[in-house]
TORDOGU-408241 format. One record per residue (C-alpha): x, y, z; residue in one letter. Coordinates in steps of 0.05 Angstrom, whole numbers, padded with zeros to 5 digits, always signed. Layout:
BEGIN
XYZA ...
***
This chain:
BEGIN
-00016+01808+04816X -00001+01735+04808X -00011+01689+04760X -00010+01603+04762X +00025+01573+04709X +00018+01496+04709X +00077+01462+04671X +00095+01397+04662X +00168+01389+04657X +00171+01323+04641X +00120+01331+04587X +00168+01386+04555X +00224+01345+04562X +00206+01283+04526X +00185+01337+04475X +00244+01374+04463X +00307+01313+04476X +00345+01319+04409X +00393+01258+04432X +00392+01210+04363X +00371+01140+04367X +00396+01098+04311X +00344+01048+04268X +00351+00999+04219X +00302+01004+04158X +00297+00960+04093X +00281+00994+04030X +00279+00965+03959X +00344+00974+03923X +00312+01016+03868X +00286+01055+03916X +00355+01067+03947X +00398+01076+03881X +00350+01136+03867X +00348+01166+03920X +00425+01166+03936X +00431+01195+03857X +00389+01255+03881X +00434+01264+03943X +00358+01260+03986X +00388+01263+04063X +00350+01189+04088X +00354+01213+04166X +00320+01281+04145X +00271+01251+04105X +00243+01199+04152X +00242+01248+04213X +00194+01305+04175X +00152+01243+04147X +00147+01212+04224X +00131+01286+04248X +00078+01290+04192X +00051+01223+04209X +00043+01232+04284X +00023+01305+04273X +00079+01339+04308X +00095+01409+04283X 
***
């Protein structure tokens, strides 16, 4: 028995590439002192609320 699997590598690829790309953001400073006093992780933080906004799970 044989069976087709169609992948598409490049697809899976662009996916799963963990390499980090810096940004630059501007938040207000209030915003900032607050969040630094609850020790919130910025990086961590934006990538779950980009993955929740484009629907990526």
């Amino acid at each position: 028995m044989c069976i087709l699997i169609e992948f598409d590598m490049l697809a899976y690829q662009k996916r799963t590439n963990a390499k980090a790309v810096k940004k630059t953001l501007s938040i207000p400073q209030w915003l900032n002192e607050a969040a630094t006093e609850m020790g919130v992780n910025f990086s961590q933080v934006l990538q779950e609320a980009l993955m929740q906004k484009i629907g990526y799970k």
